[in-house]
VOBA-1610 file (N, C-alpha, C; in pm, whole numbers, padded with zeros to 5 digits, always signed):
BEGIN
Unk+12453+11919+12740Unk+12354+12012+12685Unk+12404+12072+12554Unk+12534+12109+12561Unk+12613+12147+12461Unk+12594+12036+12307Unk+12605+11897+12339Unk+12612+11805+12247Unk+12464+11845+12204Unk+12350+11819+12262Unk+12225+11793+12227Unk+12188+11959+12148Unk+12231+12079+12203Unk+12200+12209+12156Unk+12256+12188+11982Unk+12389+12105+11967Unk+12421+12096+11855Unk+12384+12030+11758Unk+12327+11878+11822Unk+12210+11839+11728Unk+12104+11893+11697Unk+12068+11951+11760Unk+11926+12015+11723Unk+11937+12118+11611Unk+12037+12194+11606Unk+12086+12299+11545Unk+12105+12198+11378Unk+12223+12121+11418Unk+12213+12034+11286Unk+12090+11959+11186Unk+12020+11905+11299Unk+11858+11884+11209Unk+11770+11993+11184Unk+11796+12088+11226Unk+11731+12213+11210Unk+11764+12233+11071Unk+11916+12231+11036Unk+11965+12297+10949Unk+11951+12167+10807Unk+11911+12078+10842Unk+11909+11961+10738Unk+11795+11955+10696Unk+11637+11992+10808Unk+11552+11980+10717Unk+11509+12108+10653Unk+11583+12220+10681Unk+11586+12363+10602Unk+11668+12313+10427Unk+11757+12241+10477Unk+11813+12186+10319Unk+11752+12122+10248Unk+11644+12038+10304Unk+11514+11912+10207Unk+11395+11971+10271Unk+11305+12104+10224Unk+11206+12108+10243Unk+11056+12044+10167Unk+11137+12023+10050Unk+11036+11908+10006Unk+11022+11812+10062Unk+11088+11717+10066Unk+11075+11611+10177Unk+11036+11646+10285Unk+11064+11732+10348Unk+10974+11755+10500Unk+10804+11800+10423Unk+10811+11911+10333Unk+10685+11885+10321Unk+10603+11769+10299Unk+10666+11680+10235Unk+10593+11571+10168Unk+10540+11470+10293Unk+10621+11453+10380Unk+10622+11369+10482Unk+10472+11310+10508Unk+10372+11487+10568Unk+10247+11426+10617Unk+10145+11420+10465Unk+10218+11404+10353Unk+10166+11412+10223Unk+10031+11253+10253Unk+09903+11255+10232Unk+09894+11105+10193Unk+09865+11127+10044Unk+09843+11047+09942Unk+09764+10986+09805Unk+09695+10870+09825Unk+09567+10937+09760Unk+09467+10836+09732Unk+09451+10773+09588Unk+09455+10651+09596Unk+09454+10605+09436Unk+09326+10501+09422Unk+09245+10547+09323Unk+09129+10471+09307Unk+09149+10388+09187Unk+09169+10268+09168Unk+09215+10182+09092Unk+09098+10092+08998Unk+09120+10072+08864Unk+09015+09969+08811Unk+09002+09843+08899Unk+09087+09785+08928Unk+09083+09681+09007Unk+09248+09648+09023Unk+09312+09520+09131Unk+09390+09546+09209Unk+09413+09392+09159Unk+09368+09303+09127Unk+09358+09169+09072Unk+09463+09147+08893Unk+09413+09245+08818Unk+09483+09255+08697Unk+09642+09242+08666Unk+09706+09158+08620Unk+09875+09180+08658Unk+09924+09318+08647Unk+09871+09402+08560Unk+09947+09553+08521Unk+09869+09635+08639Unk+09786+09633+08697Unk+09749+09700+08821Unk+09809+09655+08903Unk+09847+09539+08948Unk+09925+09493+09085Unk+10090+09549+09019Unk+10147+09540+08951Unk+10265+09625+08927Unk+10284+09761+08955Unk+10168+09823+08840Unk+10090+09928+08928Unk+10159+09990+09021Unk+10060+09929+09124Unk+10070+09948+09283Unk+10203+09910+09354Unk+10335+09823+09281Unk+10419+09768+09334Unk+10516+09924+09306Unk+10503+09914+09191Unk+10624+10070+09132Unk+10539+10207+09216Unk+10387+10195+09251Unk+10390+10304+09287Unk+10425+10333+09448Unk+10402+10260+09515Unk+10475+10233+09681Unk+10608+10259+09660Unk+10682+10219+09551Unk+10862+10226+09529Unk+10818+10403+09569Unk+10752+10450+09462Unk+10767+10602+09426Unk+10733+10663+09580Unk+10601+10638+09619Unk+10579+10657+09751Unk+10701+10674+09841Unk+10757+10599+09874Unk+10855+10602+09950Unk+10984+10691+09938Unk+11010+10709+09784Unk+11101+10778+09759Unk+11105+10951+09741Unk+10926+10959+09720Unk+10892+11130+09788Unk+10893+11113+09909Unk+10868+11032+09976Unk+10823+11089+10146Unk+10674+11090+10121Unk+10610+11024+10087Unk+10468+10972+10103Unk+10405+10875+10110Unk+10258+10907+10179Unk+10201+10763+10209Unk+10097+10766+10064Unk+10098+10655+10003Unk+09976+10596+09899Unk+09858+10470+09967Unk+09729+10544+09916Unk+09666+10466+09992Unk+09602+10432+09896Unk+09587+10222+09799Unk+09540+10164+09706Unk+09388+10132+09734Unk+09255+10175+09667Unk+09149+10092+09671Unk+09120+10054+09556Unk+09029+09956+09513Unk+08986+09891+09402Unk+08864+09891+09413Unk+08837+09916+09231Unk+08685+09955+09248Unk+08633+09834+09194Unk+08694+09740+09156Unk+08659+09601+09128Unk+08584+09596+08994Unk+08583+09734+08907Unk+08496+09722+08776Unk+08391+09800+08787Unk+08359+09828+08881Unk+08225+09883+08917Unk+08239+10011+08918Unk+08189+10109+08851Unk+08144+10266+08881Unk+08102+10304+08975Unk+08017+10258+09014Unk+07948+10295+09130Unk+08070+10256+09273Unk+08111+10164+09272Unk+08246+10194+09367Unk+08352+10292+09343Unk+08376+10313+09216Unk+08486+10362+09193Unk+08430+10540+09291Unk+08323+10590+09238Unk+08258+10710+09269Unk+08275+10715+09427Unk+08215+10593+09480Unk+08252+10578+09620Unk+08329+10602+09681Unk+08469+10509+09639Unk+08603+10539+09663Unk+08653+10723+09673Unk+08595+10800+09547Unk+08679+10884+09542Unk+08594+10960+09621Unk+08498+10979+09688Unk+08385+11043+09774Unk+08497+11017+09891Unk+08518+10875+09978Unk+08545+10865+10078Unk+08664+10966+10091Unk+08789+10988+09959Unk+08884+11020+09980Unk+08852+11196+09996Unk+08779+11227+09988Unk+08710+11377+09947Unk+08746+11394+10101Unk+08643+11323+10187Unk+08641+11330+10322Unk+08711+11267+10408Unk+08833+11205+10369Unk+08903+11216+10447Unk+09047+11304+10381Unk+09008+11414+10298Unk+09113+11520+10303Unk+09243+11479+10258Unk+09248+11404+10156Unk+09354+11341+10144Unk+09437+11449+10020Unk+09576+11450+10017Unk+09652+11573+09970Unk+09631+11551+09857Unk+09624+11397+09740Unk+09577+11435+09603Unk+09520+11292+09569Unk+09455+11328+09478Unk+09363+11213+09445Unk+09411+11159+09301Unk+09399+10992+09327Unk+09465+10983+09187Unk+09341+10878+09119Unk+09261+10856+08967Unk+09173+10786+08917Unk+09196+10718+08806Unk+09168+10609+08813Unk+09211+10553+08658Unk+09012+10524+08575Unk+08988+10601+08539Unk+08833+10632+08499Unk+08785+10523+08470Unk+08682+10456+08521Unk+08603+10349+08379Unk+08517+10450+08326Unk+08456+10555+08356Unk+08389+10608+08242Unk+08405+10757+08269Unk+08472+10801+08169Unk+08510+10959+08173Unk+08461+11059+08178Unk+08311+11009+08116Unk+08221+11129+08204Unk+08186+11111+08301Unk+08122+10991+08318Unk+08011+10984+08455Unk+08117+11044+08605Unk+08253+11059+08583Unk+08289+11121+08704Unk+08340+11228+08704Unk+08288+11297+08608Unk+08334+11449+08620Unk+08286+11511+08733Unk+08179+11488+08776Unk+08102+11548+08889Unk+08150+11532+09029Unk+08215+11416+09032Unk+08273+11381+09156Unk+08413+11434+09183Unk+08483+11447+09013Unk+08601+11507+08997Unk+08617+11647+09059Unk+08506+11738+09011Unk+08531+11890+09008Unk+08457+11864+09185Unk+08430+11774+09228Unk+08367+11810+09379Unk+08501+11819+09460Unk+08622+11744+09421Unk+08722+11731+09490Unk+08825+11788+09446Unk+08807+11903+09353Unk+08855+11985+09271Unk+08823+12138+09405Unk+08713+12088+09417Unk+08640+12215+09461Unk+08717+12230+09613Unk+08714+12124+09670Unk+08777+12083+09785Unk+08945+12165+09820Unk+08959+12157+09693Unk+09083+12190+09716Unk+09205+12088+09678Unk+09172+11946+09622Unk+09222+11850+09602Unk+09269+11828+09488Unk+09384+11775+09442Unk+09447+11796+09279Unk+09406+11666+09229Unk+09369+11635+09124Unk+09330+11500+09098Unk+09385+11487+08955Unk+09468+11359+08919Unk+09487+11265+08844Unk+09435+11209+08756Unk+09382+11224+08667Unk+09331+11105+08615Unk+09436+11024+08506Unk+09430+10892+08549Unk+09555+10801+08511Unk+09524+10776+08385Unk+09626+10820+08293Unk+09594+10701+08141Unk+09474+10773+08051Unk+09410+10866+08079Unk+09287+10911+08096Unk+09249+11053+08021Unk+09208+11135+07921Unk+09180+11278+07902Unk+09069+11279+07949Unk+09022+11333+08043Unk+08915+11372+08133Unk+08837+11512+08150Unk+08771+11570+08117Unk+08787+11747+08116Unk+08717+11745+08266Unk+08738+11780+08334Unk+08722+11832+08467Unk+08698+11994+08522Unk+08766+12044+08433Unk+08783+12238+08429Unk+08902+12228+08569Unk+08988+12154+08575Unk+09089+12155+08654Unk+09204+12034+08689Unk+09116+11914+08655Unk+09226+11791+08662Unk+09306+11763+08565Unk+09404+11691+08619Unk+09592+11657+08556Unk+09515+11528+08488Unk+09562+11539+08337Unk+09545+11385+08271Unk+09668+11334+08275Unk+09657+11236+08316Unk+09852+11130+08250Unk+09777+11019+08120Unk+09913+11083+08033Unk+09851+10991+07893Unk+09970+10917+07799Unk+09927+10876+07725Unk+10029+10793+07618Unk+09949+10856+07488Unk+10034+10794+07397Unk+09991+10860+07251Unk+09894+10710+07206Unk+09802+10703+07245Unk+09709+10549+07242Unk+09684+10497+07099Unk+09600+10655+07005Unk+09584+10607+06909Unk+09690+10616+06796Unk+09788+10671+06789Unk+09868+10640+06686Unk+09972+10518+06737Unk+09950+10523+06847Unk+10018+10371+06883Unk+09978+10236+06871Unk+09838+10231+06871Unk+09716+10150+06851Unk+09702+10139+06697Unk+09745+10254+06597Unk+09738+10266+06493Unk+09862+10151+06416Unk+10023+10191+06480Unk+10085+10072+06407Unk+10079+09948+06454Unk+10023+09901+06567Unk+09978+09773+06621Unk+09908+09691+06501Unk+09744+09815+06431Unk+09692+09750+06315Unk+09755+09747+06199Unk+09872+09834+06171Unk+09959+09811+06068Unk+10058+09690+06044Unk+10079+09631+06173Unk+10193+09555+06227Unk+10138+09391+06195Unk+10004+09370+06200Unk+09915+09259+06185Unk+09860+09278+06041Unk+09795+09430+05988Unk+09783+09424+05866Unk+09902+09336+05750Unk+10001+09432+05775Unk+10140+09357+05694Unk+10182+09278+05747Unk+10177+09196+05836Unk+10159+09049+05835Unk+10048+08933+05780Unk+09953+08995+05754Unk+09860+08910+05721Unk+09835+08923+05533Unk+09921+09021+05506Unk+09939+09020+05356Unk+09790+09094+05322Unk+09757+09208+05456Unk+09631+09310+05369Unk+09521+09197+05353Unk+09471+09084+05441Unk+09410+09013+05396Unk+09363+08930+05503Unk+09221+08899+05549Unk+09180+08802+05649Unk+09109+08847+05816Unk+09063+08733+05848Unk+08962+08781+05956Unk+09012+08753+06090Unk+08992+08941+06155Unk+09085+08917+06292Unk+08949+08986+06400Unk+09013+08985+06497Unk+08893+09009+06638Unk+09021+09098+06748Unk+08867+09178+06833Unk+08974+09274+06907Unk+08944+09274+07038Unk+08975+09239+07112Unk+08974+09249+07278Unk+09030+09396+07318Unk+08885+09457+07376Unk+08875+09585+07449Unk+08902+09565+07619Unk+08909+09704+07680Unk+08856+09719+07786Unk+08735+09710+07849Unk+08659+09834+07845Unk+08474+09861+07902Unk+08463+10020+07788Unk+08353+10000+07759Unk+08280+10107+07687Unk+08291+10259+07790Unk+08370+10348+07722Unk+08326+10462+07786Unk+08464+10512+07861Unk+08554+10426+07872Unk+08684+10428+07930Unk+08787+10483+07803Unk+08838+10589+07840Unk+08923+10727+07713Unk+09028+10659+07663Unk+09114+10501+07763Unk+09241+10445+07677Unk+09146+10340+07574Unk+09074+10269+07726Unk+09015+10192+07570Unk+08945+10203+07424Unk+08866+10301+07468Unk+08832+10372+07321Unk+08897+10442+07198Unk+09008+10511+07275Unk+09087+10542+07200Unk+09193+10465+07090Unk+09244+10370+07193Unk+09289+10256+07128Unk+09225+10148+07043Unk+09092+10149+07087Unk+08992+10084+06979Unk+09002+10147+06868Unk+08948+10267+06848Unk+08907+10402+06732Unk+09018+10384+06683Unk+09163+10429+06692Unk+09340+10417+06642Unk+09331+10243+06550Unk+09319+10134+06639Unk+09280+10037+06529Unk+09203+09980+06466Unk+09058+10007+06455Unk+08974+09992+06361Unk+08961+10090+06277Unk+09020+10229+06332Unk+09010+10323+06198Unk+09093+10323+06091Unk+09237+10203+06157Unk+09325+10208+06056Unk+09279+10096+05943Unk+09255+10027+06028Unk+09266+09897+05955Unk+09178+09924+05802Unk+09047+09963+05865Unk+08940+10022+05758Unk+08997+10116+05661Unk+09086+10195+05662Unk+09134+10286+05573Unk+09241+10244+05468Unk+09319+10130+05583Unk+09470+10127+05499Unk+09485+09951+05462Unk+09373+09929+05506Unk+09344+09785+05496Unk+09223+09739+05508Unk+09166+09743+05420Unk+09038+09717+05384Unk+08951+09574+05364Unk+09066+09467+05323Unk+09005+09395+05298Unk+09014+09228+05422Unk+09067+09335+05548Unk+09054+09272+05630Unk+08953+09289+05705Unk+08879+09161+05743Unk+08768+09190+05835Unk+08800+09194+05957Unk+08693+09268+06069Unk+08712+09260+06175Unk+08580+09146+06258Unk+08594+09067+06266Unk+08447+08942+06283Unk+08394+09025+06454Unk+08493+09094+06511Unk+08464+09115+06691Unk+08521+09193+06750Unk+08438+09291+06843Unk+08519+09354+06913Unk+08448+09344+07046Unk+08507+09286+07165Unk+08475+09248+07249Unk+08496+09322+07397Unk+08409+09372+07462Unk+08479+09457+07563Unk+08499+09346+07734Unk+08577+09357+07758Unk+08591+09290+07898Unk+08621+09287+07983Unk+08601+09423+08043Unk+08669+09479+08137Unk+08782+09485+08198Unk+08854+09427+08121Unk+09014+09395+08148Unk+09037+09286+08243Unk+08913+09185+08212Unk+08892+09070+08279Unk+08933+08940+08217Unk+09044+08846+08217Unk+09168+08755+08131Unk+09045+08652+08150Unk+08915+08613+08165Unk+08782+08495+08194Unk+08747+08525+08037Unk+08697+08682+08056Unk+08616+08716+07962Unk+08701+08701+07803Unk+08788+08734+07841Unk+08820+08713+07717Unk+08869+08575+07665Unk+08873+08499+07780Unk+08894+08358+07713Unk+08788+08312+07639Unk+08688+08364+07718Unk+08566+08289+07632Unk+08508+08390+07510Unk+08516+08522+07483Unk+08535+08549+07373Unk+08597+08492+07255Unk+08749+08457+07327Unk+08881+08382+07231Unk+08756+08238+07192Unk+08734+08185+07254Unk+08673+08007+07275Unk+08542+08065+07128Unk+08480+08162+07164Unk+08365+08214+07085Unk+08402+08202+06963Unk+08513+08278+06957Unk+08560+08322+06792Unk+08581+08220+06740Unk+08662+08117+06784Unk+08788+08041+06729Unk+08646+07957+06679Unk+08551+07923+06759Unk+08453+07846+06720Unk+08373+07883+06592Unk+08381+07991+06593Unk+08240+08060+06469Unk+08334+08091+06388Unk+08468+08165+06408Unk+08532+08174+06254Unk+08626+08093+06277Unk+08665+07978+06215Unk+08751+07861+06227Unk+08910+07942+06121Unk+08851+08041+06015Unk+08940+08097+05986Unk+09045+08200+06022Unk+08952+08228+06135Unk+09018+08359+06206Unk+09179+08368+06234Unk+09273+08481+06182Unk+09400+08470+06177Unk+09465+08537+06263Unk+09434+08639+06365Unk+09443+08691+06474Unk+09367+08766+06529Unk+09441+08786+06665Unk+09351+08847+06761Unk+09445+08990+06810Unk+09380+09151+06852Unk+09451+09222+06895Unk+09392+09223+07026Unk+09497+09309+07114Unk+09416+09331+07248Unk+09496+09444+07310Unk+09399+09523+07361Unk+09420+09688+07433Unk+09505+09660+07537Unk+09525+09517+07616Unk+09581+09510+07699Unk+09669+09379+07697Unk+09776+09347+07697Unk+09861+09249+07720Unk+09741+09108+07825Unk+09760+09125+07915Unk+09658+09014+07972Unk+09531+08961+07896Unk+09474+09027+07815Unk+09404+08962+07735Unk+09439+08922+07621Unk+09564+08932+07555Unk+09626+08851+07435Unk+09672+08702+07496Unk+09708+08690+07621Unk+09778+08606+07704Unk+09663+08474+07699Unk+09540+08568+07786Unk+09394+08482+07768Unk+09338+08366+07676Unk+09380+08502+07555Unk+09296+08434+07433Unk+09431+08350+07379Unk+09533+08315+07394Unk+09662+08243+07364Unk+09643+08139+07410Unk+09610+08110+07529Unk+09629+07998+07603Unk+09467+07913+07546Unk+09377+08002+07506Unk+09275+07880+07445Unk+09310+07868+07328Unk+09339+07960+07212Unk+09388+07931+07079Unk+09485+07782+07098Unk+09569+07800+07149Unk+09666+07682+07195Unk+09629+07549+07208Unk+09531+07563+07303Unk+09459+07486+07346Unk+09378+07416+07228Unk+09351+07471+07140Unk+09229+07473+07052Unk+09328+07413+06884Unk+09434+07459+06922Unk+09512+07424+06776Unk+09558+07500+06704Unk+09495+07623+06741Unk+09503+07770+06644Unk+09627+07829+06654Unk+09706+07867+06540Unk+09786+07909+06494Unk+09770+08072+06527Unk+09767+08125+06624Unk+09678+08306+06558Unk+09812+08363+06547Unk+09843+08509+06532Unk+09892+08655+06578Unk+09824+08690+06637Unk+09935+08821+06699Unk+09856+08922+06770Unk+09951+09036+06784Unk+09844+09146+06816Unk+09925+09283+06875Unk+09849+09319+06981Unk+09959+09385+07079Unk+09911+09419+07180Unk+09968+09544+07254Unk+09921+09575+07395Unk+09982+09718+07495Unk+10024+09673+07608Unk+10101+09743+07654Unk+10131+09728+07770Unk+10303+09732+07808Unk+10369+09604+07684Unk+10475+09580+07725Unk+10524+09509+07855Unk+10372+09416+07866Unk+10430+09272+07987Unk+10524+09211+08006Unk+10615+09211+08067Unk+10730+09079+08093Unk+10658+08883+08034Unk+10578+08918+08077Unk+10487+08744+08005Unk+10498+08753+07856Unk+10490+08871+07730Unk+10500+08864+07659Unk+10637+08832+07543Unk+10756+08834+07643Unk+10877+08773+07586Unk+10857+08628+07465Unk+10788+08565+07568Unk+10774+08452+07497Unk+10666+08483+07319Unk+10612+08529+07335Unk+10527+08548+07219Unk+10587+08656+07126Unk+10659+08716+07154Unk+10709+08895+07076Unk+10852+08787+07001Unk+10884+08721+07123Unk+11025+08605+07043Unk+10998+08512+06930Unk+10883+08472+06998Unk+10862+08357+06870Unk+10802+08422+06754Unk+10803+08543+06754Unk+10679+08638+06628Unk+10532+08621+06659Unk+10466+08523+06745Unk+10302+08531+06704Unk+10289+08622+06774Unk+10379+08721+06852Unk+10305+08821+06860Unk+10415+08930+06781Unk+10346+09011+06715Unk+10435+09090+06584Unk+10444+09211+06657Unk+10400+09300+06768Unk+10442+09369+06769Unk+10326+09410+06927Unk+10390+09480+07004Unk+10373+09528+07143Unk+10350+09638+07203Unk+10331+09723+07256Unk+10365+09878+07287Unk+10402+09845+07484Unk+10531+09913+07471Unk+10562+09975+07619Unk+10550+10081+07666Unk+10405+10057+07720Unk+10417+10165+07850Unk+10516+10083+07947Unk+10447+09993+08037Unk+10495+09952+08135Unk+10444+09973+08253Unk+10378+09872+08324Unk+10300+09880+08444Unk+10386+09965+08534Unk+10525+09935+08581Unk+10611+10004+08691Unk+10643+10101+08626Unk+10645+10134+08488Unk+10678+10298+08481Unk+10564+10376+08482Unk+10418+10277+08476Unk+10310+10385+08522Unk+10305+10399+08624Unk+10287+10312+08686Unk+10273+10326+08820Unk+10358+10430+08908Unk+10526+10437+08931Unk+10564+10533+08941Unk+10567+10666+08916Unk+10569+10701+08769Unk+10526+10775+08707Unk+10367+10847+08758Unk+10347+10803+08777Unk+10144+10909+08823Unk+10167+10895+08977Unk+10213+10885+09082Unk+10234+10877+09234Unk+10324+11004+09204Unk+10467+10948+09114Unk+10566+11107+09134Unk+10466+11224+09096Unk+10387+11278+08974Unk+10325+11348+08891Unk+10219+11401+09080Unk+10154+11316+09120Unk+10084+11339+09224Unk+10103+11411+09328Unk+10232+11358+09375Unk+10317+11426+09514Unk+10380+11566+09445Unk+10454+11552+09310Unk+10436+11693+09319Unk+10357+11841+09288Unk+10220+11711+09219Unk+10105+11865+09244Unk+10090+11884+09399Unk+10067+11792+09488Unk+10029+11800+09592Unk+10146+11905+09680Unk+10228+11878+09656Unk+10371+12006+09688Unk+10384+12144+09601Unk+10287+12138+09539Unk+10233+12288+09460Unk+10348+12344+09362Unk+10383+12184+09268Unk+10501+12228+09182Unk+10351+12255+09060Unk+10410+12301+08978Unk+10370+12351+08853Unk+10367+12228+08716Unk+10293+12190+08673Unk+10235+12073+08608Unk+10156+12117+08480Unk+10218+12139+08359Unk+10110+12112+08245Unk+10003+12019+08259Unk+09841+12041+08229Unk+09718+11992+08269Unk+09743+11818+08137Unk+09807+11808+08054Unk+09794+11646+07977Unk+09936+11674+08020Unk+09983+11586+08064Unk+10143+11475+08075Unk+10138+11373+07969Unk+10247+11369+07934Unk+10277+11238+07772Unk+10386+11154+07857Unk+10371+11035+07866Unk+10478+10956+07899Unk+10527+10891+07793Unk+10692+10868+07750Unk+10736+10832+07641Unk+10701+10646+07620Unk+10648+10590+07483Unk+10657+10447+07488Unk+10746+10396+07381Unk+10802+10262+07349Unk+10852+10176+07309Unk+10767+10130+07182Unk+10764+10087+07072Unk+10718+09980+07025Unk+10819+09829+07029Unk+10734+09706+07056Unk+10869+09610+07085Unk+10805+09541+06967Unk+10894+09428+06936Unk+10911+09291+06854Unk+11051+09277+06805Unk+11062+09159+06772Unk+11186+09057+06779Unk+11262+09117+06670Unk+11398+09120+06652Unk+11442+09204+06538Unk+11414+09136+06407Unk+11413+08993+06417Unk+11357+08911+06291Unk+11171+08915+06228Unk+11082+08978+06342Unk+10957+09016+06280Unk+10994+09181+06198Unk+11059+09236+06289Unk+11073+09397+06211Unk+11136+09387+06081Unk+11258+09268+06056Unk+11311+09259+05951Unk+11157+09239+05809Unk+11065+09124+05866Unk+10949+09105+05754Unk+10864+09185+05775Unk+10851+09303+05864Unk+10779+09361+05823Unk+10798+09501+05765Unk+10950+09524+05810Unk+11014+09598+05662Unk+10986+09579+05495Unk+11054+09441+05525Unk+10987+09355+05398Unk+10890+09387+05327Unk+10769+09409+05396Unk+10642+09442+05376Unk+10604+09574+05369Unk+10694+09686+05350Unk+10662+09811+05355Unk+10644+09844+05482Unk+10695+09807+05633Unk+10654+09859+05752Unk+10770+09920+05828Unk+10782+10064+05820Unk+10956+10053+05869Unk+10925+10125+06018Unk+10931+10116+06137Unk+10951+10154+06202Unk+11046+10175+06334Unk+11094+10225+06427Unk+11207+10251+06555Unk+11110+10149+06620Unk+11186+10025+06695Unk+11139+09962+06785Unk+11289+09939+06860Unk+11242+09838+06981Unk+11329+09795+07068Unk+11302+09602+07057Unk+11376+09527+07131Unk+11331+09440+07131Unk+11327+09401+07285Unk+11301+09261+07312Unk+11302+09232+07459Unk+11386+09215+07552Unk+11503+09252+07524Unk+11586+09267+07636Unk+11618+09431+07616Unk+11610+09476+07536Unk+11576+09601+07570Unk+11456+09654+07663Unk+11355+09647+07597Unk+11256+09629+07688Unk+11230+09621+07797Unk+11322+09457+07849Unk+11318+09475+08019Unk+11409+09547+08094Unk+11509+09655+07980Unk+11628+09736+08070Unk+11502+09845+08072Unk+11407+09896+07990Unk+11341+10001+07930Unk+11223+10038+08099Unk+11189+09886+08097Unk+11100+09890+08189Unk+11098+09913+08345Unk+11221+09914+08364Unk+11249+09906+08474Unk+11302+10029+08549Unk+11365+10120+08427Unk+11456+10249+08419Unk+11352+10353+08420Unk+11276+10360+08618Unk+11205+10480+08594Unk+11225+10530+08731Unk+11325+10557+08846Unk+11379+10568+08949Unk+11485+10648+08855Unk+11540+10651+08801Unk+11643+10789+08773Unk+11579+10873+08673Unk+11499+10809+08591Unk+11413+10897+08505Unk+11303+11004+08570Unk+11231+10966+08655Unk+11113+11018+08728Unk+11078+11005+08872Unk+11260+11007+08911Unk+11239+10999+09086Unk+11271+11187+09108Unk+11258+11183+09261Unk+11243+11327+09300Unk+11327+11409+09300Unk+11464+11375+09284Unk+11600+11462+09221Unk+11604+11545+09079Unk+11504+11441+09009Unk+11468+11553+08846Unk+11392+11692+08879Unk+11440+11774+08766Unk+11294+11898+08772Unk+11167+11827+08715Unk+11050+11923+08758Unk+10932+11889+08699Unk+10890+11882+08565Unk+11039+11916+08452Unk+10995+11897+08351Unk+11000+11781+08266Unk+11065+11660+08367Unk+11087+11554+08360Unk+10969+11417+08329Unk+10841+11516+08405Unk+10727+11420+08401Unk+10628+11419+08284Unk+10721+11538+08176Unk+10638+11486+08050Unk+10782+11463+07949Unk+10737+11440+07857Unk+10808+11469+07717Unk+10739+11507+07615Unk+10575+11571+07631Unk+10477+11609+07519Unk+10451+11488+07431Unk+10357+11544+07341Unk+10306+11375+07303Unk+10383+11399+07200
//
């Protein structure tokens, strides 16, 4: 009795030492996802289960498959079943404000991923899109010698990264480079089909066309594999900071990249989650820090070219990408989950 009186005493006294973790335990998260199919969403979801596990929480993934009207669904169901915080990656930033502040109202902290959302209470997690989006068009401008006709693979209309990142490079291009055309801007829901056949579209109608940008890594990949196919020589710039993109950032056709990083988002907005849901204290926009990548021999010409900027290259990159378990696991303070934009 003696032995067992003393264990008890000892776990008594251990989970008085980790009350976060005991709180977190019956923590769940709900995460309403663009879709679950996309490579940077299934990473996603891979880094955010890591994170899961390492608060002491359960994450529960649905996919809204593109659709609004699911996505709304999704975050309804999670309303009612009381779930400790809600996490959204928006396709359209208004149409769910209403559903937002309902689970606001609830009592529920909500997320919105990637996203400035006004809610009159929800957490945005963000990147700096358009000035990042901005040297992407600088990065292809001074490569193309200020000169020639390129096309842009979006997300969906109405969605705050994709637009933003649209607006950041067509506003540059138009200002600081003028005499490049833009023949397309194509939205595709972050669907690697759609944009093939966009890519197939272009390459056909402007035979001159000299690159392609894209909001998302999987759709530069898309439109690569038909250019290829097709004979075409293109560039490109792109987001994300994919592991698939080694090959293209090496050889230069692709001049230049941005790292977020699927597993450091993904982790990153699950940690940010569990600890609103544990009633830590959270500035309402979070900035997560990014990378610009390309090969040290494109940065060299595009120095050349008047372009000087701090990048990394790809083996940096994949140390960069991976390094978010000591950066933004649950041993940091909470001031860890931003760095301001």
């Amino acid at each position: 009795m003696r032995s067992i009186f003393k264990t008890s005493v000892a776990l008594f006294a251990l989970a008085l030492a980790m009350p976060s973790l005991a709180q977190a335990k019956d923590k769940v998260l709900g995460v309403a996802a663009i879709d679950l199919q996309n490579s940077f969403y299934v990473r996603m979801k891979e880094a955010g289960d890591v994170a899961a596990r390492d608060y002491g929480v359960r994450s529960t993934w649905q996919s809204a498959e593109g659709s609004l009207e699911k996505e709304v669904a999704i975050i309804e169901n999670f309303i009612n079943q009381g779930v400790s915080a809600i996490l959204v990656d928006p396709l359209d930033k208004n149409a769910l404000v209403p559903v937002i502040k309902k689970a606001l109202a609830a009592g529920i902290p909500v997320v919105t991923m990637g996203n400035k959302v006004e809610a009159d209470g929800n957490y945005s997690t963000l990147y700096p899109d358009y000035d990042n989006m901005a040297m992407v068009a600088r990065a292809i401008g001074a490569s193309l010698g200020g000169e020639g006709e390129i096309a842009l693979l979006v997300g969906s209309r109405g969605n705050f990264v994709s637009d933003t990142r649209e607006k950041g490079f067509v506003e540059t291009l138009a200002k600081e480079y003028p005499k490049i055309k833009i023949v397309g801007v194509e939205p595709t829901n972050w669907d690697a089909a759609k944009a093939t056949n966009a890519a197939q579209t272009w390459l056909t109608t402007y035979p001159d066309l000299k690159a392609i940008a894209c909001i998302s890594d999987s759709l530069c990949l898309a439109a690569d594999s038909v250019a290829s196919s097709m004979g075409s020589n293109l560039i490109y710039g792109g987001y994300d900071g994919d592991a698939e993109m080694k090959e293209l950032i090496d050889s230069g056709k692709m001049v230049l990249d941005v790292l977020t990083g699927a597993n450091r988002v993904g982790y990153w907005n699950i940690a940010v989650a569990t600890r609103l849901a544990n009633g830590e204290k959270l500035p309402k926009d979070l900035y997560m820090p990014t990378y610009f990548v390309t090969s040290d021999e494109t940065a060299k010409k595009l120095k050349a070219a008047g372009l000087n900027f701090e990048h990394i290259n790809t083996d940096k990159q994949a140390i960069e990408a991976k390094n978010y378990t000591e950066q933004l696991g649950p041993k940091v303070p909470a001031s860890a989950m931003t760095v301001g934009k």
